[in-house]
C-alpha positions as CSV (number, residue, x, y, z in Angstrom):
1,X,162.5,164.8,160.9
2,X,159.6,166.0,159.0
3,X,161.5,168.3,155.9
4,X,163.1,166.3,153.4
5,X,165.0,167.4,150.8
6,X,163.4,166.1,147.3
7,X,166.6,165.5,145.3
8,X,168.7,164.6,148.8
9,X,170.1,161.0,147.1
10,X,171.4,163.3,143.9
11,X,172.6,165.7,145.9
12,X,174.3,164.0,149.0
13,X,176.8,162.7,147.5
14,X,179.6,163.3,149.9
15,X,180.0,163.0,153.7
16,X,180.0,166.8,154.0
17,X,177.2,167.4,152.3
18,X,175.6,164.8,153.6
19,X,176.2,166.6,157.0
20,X,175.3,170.4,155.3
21,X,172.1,168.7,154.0
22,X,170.9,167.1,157.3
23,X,171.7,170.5,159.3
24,X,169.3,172.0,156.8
25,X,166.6,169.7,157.4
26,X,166.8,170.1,160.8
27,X,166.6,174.2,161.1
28,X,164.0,174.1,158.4
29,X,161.8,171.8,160.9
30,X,162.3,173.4,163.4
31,X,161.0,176.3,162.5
32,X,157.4,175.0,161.1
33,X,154.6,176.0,162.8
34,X,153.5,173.0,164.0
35,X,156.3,173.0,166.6
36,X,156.5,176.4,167.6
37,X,153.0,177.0,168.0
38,X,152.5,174.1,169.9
39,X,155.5,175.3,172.3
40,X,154.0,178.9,172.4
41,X,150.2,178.3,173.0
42,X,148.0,176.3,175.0
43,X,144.4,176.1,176.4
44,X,143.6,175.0,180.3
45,X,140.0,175.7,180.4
46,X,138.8,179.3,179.2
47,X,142.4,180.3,179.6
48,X,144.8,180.7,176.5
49,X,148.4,181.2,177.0
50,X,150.2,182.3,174.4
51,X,153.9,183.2,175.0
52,X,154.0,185.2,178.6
53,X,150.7,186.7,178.1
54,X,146.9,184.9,179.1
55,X,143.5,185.7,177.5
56,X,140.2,184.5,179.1
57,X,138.5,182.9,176.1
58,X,134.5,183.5,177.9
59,X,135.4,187.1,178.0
60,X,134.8,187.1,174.2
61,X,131.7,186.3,172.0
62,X,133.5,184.6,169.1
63,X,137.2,183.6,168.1
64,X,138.5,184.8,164.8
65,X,141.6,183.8,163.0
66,X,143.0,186.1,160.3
67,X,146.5,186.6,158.7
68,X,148.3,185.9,156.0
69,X,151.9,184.9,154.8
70,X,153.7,181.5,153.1
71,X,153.0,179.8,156.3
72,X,150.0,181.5,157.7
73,X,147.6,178.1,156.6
74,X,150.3,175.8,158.9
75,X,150.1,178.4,161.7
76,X,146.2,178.0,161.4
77,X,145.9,174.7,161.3
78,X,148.4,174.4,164.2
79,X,146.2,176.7,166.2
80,X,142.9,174.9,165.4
81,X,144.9,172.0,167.1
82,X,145.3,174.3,170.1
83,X,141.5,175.9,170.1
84,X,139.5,173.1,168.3
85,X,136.2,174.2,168.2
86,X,136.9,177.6,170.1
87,X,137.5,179.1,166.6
88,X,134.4,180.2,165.4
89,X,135.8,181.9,161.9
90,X,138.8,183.1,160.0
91,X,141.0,183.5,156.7
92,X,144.2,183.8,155.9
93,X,146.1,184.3,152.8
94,X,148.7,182.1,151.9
95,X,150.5,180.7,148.5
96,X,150.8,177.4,150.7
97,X,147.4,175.8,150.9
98,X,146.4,173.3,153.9
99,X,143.2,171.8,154.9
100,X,141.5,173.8,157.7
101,X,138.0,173.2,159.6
102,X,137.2,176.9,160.3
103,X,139.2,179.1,158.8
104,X,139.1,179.8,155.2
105,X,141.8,179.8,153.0
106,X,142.6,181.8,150.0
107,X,145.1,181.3,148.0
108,X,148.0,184.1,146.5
109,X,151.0,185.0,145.1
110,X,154.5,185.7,146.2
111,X,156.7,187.9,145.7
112,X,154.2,189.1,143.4
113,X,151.1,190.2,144.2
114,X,148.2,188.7,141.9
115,X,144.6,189.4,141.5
116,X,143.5,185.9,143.7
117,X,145.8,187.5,146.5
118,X,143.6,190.6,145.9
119,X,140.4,188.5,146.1
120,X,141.6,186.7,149.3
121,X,142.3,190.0,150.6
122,X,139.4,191.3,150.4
123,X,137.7,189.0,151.7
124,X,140.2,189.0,155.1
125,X,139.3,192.3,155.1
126,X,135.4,191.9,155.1
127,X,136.3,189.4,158.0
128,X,137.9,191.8,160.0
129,X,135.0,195.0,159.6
130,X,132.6,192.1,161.1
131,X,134.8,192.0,164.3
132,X,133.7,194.1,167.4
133,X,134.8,194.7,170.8
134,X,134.1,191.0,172.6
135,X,136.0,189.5,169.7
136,X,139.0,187.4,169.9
137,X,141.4,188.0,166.7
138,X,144.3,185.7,166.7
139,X,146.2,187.1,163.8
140,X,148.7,184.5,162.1
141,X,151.3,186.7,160.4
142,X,154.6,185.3,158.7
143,X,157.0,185.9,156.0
144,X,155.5,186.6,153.0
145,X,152.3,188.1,154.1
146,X,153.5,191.7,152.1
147,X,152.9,190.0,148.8
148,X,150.1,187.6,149.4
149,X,147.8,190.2,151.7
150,X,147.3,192.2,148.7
151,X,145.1,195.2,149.5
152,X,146.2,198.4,147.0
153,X,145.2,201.4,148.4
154,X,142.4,203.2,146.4
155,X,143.6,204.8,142.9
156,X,146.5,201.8,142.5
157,X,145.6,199.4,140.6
158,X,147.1,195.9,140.6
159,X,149.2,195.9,137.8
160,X,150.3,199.1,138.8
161,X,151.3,197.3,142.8
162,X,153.0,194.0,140.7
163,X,154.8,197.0,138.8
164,X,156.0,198.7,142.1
165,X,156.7,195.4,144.2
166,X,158.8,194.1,140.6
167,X,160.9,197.4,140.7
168,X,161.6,197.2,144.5
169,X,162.5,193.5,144.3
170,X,165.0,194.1,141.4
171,X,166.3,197.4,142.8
172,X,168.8,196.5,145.7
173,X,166.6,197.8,148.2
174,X,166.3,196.0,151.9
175,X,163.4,194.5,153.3
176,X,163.0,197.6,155.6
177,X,163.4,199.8,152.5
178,X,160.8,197.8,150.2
179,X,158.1,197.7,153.1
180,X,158.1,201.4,153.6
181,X,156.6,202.0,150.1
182,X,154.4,199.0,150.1
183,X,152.7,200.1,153.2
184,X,152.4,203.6,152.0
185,X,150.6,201.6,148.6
186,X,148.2,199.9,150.7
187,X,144.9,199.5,152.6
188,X,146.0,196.9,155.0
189,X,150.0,197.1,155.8
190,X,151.8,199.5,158.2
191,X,149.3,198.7,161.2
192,X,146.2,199.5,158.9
193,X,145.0,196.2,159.5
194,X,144.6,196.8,163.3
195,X,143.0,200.5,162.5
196,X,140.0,197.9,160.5
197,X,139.8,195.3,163.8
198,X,139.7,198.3,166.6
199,X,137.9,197.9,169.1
200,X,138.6,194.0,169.0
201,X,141.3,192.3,170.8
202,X,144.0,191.1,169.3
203,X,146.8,188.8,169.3
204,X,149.4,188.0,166.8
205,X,151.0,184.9,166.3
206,X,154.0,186.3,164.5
207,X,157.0,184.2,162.8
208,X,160.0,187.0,161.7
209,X,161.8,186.6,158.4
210,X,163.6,189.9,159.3
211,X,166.9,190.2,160.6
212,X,165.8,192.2,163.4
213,X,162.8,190.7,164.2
214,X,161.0,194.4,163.5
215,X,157.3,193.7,163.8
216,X,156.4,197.3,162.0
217,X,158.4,194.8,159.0
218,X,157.0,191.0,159.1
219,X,154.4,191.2,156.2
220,X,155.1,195.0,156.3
221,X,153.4,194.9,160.2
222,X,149.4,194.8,159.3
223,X,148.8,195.2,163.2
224,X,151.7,196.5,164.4
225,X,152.7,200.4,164.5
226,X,154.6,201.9,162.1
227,X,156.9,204.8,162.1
228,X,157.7,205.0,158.2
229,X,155.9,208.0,156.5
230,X,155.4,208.9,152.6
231,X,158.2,210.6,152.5
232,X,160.2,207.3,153.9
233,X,158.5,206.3,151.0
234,X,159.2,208.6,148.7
235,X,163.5,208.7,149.6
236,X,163.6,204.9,149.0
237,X,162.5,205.7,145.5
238,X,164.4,208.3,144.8
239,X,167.5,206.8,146.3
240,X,167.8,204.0,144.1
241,X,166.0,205.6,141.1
242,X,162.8,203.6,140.8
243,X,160.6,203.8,138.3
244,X,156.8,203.7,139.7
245,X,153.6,204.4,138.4
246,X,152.5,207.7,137.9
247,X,149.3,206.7,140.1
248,X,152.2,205.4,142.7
249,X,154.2,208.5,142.5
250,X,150.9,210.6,142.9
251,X,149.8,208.8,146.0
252,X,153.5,209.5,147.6
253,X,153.4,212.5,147.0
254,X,150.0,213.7,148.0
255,X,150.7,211.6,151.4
256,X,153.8,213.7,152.0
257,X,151.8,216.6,151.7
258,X,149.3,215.8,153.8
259,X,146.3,214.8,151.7
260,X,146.3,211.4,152.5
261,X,146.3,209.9,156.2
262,X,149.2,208.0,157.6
263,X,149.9,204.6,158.6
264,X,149.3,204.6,162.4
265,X,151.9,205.4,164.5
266,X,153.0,204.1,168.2
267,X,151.0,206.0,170.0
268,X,147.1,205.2,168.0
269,X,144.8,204.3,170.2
270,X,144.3,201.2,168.1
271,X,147.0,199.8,169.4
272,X,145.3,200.0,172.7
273,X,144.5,196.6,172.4
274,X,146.7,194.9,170.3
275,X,149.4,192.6,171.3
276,X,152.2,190.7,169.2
277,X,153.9,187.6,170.1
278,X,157.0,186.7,168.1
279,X,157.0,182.9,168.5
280,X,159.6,181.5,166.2
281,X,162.6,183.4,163.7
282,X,165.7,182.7,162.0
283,X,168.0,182.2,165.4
284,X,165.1,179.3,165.7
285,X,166.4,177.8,162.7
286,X,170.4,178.6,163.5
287,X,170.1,177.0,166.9
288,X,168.9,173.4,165.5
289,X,170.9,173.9,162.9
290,X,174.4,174.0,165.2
291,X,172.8,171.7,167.5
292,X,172.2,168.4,164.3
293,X,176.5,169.6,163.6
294,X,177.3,168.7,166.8
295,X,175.1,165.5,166.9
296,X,177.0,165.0,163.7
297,X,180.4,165.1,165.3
298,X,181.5,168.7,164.4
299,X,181.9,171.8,166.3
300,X,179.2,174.3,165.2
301,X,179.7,177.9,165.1
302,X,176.8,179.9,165.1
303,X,177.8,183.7,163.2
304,X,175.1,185.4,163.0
305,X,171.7,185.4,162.4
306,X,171.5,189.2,160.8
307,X,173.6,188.8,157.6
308,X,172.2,191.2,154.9
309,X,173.4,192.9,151.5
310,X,174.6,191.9,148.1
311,X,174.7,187.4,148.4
312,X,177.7,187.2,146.5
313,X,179.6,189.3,148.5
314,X,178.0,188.0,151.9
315,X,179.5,184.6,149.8
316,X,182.9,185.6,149.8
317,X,182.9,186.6,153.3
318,X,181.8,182.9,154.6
319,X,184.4,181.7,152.5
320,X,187.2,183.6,154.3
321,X,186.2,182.3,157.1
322,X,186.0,178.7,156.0
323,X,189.4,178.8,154.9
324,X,190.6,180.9,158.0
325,X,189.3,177.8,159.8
326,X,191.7,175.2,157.5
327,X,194.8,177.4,157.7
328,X,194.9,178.5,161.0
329,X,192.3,177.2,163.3
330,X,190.3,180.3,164.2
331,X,187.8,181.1,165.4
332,X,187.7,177.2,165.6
333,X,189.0,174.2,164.4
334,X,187.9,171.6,162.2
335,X,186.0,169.6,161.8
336,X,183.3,172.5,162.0
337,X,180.1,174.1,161.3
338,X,179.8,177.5,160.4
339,X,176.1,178.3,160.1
340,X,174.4,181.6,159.6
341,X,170.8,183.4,159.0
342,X,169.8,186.4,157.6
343,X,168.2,188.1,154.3
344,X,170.7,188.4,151.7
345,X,169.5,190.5,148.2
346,X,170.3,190.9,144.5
347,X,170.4,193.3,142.4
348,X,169.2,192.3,139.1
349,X,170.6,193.4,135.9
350,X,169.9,190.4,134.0
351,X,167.0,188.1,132.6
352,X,167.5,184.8,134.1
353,X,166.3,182.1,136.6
354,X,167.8,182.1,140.5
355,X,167.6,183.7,143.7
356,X,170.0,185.2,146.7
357,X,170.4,181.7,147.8
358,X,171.7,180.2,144.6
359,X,173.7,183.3,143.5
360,X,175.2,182.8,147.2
361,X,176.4,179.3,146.6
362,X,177.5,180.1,143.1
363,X,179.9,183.0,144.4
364,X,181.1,181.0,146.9
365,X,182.3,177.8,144.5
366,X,184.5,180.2,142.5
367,X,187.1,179.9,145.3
368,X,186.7,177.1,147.1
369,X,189.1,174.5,148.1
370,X,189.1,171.3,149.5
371,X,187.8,171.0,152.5
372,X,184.9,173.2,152.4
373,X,181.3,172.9,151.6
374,X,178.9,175.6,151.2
375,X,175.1,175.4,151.6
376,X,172.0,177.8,151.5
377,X,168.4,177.8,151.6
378,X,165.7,179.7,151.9
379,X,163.5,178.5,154.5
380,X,160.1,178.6,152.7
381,X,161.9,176.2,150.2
382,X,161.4,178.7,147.1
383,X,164.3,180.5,146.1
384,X,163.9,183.8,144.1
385,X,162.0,183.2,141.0
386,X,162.8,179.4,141.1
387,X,161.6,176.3,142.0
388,X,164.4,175.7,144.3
389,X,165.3,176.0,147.9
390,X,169.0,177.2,147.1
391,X,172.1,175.0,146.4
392,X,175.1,173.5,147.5
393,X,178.8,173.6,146.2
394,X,181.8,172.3,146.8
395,X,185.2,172.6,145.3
396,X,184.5,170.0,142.4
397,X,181.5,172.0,141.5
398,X,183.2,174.6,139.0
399,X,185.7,172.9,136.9
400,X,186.1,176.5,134.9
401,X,185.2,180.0,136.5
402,X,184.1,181.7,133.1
403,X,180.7,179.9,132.8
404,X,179.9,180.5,136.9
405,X,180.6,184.1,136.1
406,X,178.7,184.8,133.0
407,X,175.5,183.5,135.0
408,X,176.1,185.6,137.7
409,X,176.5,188.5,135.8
410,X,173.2,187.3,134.2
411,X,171.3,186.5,137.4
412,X,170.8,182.8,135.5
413,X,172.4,180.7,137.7
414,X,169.5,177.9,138.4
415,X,170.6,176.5,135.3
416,X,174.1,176.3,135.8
417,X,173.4,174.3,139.4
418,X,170.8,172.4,137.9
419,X,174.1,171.3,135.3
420,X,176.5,170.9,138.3
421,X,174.2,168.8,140.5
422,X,173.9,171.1,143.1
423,X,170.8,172.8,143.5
424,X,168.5,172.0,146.7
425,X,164.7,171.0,146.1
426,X,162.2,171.0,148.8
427,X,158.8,172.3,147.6
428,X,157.0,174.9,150.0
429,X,158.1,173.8,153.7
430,X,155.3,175.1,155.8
431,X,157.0,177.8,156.9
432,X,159.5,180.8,156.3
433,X,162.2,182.4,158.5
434,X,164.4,184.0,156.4
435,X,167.9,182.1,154.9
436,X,169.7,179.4,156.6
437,X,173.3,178.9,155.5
438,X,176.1,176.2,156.2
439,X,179.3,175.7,155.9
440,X,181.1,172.6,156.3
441,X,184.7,172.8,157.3
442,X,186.3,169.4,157.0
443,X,189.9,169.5,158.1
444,X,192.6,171.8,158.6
445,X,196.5,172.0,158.0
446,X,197.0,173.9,160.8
């Protein structure tokens, strides 16, 4: 196994989360790029396969890879394993930095775009005006890529985009939700990527953090269609009262009435030659996940890899079902593995340190009892605004509900795990599929 939790000996110090922890590890790895490319792609002579599809490699004068995202460098690197010295150029954008023989890599921000993600974006961009029709683009596109691929569209400035991307992020708003006005903000996202590579051919090399797997979503879908308009736009803003820029507002607004092109749509002809292969996404994750839980001796049962809204109430729910498991036995008995996916949010009234992850694990140790551990992580191994992965609880972790609930309420609950032993530390993981959750059912009275 290749992840490793940094803090796993502080941390592991029972056998159920000892078991949470090592299910972790395993649907983190699994996930990485190295792996999934390597599954997805290979090269037999001029012929590339990637997924179902083939591409005769002499047909094209040059190969090109561009992208961008928290694992887009890994998926690079894993693809100059595949090509070697087929790829002629590239760069990506990525706030995860590995060594790379031909393609470039710039360095960015997430979940807030900065001026270096701008520079590295432009650049990508220049890349992609060079390409022409007997070019080869494999794009690398991953979770991420929204923030780091930082184009604003013209008349936004940057501090005006970090202002937007801040207000979205702290809003309550859904991935889907948040990428319809960062498209609408920019000179890359909602397909405007592919509009810059036409009439090249190209393939992207996709790995989903969204619940749904919506390509128009992953990194807000630089070469995929999108159907979202201004005034998509323009409702998320108004629906949950978001403050923008004026120069934000304007640009909505004039796009609604017509004064401003939109994103391409299905039916563009620069999609004519566009295709995108999703090779790895969070059921990856779930699936080698329940498969370490049974190697471990316990039933695993996989929930769902589509959980969404508010983390502390998604908390409570896994809960209930942790301690329908003790009581009664159902859906199945201990000793068990309930293990989930998804993209919960938070909606962020207060100053402090955490993510959904952490605010997750926090909810769910107010009412835990014996018997049940909880775990969650994000998969890119950073947390919110954090330097953790997420946390793990169990019911010693909160000896008094009061302080647990005044950090909540503050959205500070890094430093109330980081008192409690339980958060989870693994440093940037190479890749990013959305959340990966656990729960450890021990035993049961029924």
């Amino acid at each position: 196994m290749e992840i490793q939790i940094e803090n796993r000996s502080q941390v592991a110090t029972t056998d159920a989360r000892d078991v949470a922890l090592t299910c972790l590890e395993a649907g983190v790895d699994a996930g990485h790029p190295r792996r999934v490319i390597h599954d997805a792609l290979s090269l037999e002579g001029d012929t590339l396969r990637v997924a179902d599809a083939t591409y005769d490699c002499s047909a094209y004068d040059e190969v090109v890879v561009l992208g961008g995202g928290n694992a887009a460098a890994h998926v690079a690197a894993a693809l100059e394993d595949v090509l070697g010295d087929r790829i002629d150029r590239g760069v990506v954008v990525t706030d995860d930095p590995t060594e790379l023989e031909a393609v470039t890599v710039s360095e960015g921000d997430h979940p807030v775009p900065s001026e270096r993600g701008v520079a590295g974006t432009r650049r990508l961009l220049e890349a992609a005006d060079t390409a022409g029709e007997r070019t080869l683009v494999l794009a690398a596109i991953t979770g991420g890529g929204s923030a780091l691929m930082a184009a604003p569209a013209d008349g936004i400035s940057l501090a005006d985009l970090q202002a937007t991307t801040d207000a979205l992020l702290e809003s309550g708003a859904d991935i889907h939700e948040i990428n319809a006005v960062r498209k609408h903000c920019s000179a890359l996202k909602g397909g405007q990527l592919a509009r810059r590579l036409a009439p090249a051919t190209v393939v992207a090399v996709v790995l989903s953090d969204v619940v749904d797997n919506d390509l128009s979503v992953i990194a807000s879908g630089p070469v995929a269609p999108d159907e979202s308009t201004f005034d998509d736009a323009l409702a998320v803003v108004d629906r949950y009262d978001i403050d923008v820029p004026e120069t934000v507002a304007d640009r909505l607004e004039r796009g609604r009435a017509g004064a401003i092109s939109e994103t391409p749509g299905p039916d563009d002809p620069v999609f004519d030659r566009v295709s995108n292969h999703i090779v790895a996404d969070g059921m990856t994750v779930l699936e080698a996940a329940a498969e370490v839980a049974t190697e471990q001796g316990y039933d695993p049962l996989l929930l769902s890899s589509r959980v969404r809204g508010e983390a502390r109430e998604a908390a409570t729910t896994h809960v209930a079902i942790g301690e329908e498991m003790l009581a009664t036995g159902t859906p199945i008995s201990p000793p068990a593995v309930l293990v989930s996916g998804g993209e919960t949010t938070v909606t962020v009234s207060g100053d402090g340190c955490g993510g959904p992850n952490q605010e997750f694990v926090t909810s769910a140790a107010l009412s835990l009892e014996a018997g049940l551990t909880v775990a969650a992580v994000d998969t890119d191994g950073i947390d919110g605004a954090s330097d953790a992965a997420g946390g793990i609880v169990d019911a010693e972790t909160v000896d008094t509900d009061k302080r647990a609930r005044a950090a909540l309420a503050a959205n500070d609950v890094t430093p109330y795990l980081a008192e409690r032993n339980a958060l989870i530390k693994t440093g940037p993981t190479g890749t990013n599929l959305n959340d990966l959750r656990v729960v450890v059912v021990e035993h049961s009275a029924h």
